[in-house]
C-alpha positions as CSV (number, residue, x, y, z in Angstrom):
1,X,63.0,221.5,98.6
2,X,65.5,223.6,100.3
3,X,65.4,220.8,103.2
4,X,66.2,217.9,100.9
5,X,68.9,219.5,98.1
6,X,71.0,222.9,99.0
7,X,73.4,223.5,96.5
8,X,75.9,225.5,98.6
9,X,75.2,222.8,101.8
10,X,76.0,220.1,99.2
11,X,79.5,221.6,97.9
12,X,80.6,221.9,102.0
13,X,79.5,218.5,102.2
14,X,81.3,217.3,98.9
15,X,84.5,219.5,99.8
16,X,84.5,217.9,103.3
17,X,84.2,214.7,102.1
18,X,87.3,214.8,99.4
19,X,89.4,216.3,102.1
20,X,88.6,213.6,104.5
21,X,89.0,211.0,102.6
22,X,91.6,212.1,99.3
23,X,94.6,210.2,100.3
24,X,92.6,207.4,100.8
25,X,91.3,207.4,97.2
26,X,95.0,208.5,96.1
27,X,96.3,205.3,97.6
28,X,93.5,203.3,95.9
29,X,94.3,204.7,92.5
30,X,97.9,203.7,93.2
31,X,96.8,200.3,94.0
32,X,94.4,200.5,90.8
33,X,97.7,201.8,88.6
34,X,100.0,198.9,90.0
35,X,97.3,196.0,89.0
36,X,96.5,197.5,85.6
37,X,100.9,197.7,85.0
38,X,101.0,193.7,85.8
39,X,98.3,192.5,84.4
40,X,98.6,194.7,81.2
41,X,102.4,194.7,81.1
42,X,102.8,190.7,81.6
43,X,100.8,190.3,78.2
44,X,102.4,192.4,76.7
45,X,105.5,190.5,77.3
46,X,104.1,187.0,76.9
47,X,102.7,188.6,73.4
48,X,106.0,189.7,72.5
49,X,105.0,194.0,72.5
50,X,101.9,193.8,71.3
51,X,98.4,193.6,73.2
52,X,95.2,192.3,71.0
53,X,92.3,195.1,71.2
54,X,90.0,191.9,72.2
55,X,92.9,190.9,75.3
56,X,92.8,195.0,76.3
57,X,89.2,195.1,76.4
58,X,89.1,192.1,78.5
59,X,91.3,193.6,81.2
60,X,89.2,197.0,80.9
61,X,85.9,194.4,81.3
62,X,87.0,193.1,84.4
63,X,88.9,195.8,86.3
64,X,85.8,198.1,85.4
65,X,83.6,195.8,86.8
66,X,86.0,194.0,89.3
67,X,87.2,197.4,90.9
68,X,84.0,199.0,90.3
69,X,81.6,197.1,92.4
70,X,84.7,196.4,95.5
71,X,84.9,200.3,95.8
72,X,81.1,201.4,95.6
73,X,80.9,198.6,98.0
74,X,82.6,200.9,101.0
75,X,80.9,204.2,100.1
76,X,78.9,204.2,102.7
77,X,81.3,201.7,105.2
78,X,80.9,204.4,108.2
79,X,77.4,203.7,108.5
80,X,78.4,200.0,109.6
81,X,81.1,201.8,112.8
82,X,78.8,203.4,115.4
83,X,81.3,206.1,115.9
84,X,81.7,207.2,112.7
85,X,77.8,206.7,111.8
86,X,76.9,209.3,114.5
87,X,78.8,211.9,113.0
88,X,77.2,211.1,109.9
89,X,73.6,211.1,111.0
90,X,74.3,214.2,112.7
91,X,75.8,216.7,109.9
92,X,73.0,219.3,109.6
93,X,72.9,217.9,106.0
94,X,69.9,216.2,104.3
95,X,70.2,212.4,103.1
96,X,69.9,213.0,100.1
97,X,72.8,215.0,99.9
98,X,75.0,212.6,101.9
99,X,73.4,210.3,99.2
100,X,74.4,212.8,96.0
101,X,78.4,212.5,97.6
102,X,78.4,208.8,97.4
103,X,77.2,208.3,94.2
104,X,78.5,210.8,92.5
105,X,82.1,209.6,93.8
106,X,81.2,205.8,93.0
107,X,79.5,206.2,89.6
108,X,80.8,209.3,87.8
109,X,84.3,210.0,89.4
110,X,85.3,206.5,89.8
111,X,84.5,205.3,85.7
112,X,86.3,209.0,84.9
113,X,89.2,208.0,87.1
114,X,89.3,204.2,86.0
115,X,89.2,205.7,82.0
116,X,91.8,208.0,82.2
117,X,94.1,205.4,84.5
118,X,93.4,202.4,81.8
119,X,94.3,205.0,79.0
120,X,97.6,206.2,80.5
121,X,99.0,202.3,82.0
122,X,97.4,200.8,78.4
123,X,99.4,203.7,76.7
124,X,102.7,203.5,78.4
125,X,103.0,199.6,78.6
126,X,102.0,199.3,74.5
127,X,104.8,202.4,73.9
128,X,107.7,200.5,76.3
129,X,106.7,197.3,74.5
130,X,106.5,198.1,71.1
131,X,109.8,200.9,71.1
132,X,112.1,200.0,69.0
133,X,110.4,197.6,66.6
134,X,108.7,200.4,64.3
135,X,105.1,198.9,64.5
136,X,102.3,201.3,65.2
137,X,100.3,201.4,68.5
138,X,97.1,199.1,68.4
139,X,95.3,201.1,71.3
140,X,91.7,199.9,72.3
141,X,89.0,202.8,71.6
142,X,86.2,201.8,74.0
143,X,84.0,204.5,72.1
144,X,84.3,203.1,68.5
145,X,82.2,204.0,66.2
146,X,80.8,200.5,66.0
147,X,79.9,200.4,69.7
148,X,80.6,197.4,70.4
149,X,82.7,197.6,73.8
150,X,79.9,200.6,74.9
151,X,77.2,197.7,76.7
152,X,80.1,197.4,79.3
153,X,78.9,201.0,80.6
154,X,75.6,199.9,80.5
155,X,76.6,196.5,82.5
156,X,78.8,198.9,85.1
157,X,75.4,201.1,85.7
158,X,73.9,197.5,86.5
159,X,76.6,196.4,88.5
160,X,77.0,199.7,90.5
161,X,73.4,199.8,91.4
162,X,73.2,196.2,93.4
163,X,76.8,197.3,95.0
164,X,75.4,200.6,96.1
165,X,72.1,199.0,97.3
166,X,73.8,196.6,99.6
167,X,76.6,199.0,100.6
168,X,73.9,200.6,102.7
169,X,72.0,197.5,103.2
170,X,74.4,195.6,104.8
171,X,76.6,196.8,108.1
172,X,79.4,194.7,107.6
173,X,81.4,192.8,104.8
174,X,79.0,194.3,102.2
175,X,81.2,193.6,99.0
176,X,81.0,189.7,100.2
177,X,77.1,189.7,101.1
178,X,76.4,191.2,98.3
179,X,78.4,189.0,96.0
180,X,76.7,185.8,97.5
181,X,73.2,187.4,97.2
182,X,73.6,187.9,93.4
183,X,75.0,184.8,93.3
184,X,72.0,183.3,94.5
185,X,70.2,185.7,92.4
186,X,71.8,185.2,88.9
187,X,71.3,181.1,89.9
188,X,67.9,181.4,90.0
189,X,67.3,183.3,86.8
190,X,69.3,180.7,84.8
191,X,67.5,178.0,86.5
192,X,64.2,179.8,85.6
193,X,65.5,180.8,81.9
194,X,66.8,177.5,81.0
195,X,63.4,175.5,81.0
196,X,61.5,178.4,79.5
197,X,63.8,178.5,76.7
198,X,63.7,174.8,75.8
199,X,59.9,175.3,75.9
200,X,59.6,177.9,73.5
201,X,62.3,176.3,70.9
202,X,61.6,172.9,70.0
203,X,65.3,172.3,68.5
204,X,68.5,170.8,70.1
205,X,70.0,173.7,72.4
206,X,73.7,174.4,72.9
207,X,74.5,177.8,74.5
208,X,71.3,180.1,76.4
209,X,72.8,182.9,77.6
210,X,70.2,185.2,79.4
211,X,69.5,188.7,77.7
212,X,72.3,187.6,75.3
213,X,71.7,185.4,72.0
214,X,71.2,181.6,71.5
215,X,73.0,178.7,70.2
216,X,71.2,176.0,68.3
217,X,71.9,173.0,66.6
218,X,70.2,172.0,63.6
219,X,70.8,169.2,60.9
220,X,74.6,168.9,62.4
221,X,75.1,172.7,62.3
222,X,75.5,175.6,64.7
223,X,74.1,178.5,64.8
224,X,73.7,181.6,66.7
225,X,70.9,183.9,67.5
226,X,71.6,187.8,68.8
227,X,68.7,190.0,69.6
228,X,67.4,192.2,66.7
229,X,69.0,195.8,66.4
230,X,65.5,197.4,67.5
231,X,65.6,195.1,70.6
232,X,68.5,197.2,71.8
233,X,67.4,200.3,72.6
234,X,64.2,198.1,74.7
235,X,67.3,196.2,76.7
236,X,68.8,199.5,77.3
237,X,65.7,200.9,78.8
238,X,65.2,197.7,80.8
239,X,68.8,197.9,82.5
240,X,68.6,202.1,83.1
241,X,64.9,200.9,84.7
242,X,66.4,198.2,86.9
243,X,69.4,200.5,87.8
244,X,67.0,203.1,89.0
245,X,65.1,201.2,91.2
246,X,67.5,200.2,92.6
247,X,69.5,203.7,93.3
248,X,65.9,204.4,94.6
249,X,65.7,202.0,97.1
250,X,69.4,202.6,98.4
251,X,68.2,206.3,99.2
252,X,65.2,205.3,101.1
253,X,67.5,202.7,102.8
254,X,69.9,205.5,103.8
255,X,66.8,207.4,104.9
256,X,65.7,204.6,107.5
257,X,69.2,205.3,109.0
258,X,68.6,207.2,112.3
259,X,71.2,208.0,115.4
């Protein structure tokens, strides 16, 4: 055991990395802080002060997801230099610990980092917009009772675990490579879903969304199907399932990696 996972050889190895790389993840929370100000601060002044909780959790959505998958994309970018990947291969570390770093920094610190940066430009631009007109903040609660904005977490998990795979996968361009490949990927299930679903419903379909609910037409009305509330916790189980294989087969990728 003490050859895979040392706890005090871990903490040199997650010290050395933050200090090697810190104002490079400094600068890219800059960069994230500057795209949340425009995009959330240019409707809030097309909306006149005032941001819809649907319109904020459509910019959390895709900068999540967006930002998300290009930065666990280059966690493990000095594998693809052959300078930099013989100092990595050579730290008298285990892989797996060199594996703990990056996703701990990708998964955990980056969706803590991204809440608290979201929180503070979302909270700053509604303030600015609405001063002076006396109306009360209308600030998006991603962890509402409800739970309706939580499957975005669950989509991120899904997300990270394809970047992360083909961040170690791929040598070069990963974020693009791996783009195209679920591209191709998410193609094929639709193609696949699309005849299965018209075979198993004999009625006029108008919206098949994969995972997601169905739209039917019937005697010249609409209607929508969503999964059943016990189906939930069996999706859930699915995606953590899927995740996991894959975080599994971007350690044992890692592992192939040799000087």
């Amino acid at each position: 055991m003490n050859n895979i996972f040392n706890f005090r050889r871990f903490s040199l190895l997650f010290s050395k990395h933050t200090r090697e790389y810190y104002k490079t993840y400094l600068l890219s929370v800059a960069v994230l802080f500057g795209l949340l100000t425009a995009a959330l601060g240019f409707l809030c002044y097309v909306s006149g002060g005032a941001i819809q909780i649907k319109t904020q959790f459509s910019i959390f959505f895709l900068f999540l997801l967006g930002a998300g998958s290009v930065f666990t994309s280059l966690v493990f970018s000095d594998f693809g230099d052959s300078r930099k990947s013989i100092a990595m291969l050579t730290l008298p570390v285990s892989h797996f610990e060199k594996y703990l770093v990056a996703w701990i920094y990708s998964f955990v610190i980056f969706q803590l980092v991204f809440l608290l940066s979201f929180y503070a430009v979302d909270f700053l631009v509604l303030t600015l917009g609405s001063s002076g007109k006396g109306e009360e903040l209308k600030i998006m609660n991603v962890f509402s009772a409800d739970g309706e904005h939580l499957f975005v977490f669950q989509l991120y998990m899904i997300v990270h675990s394809m970047a992360f795979l083909g961040a170690i996968f791929f040598e070069k361009i990963h974020f693009i490579k791996t783009a195209f490949v679920v591209l191709i990927l998410s193609l094929v299930l639709i193609l696949i879903n699309q005849p299965m679903v018209h075979a198993l419903f004999d009625v006029k379909l108008q919206k098949i969304v994969p995972f997601v609910n169905l739209g039917i037409e019937e005697a010249g009305r609409y209607y929508i199907i969503n999964p059943l509330p016990s189906v939930k916790p069996l999706m859930l189980g699915l995606s953590l399932t899927f995740a996991v294989l894959l975080w599994i087969g971007a350690y044992f990728k890692l592992k192939e990696k040799e000087v």
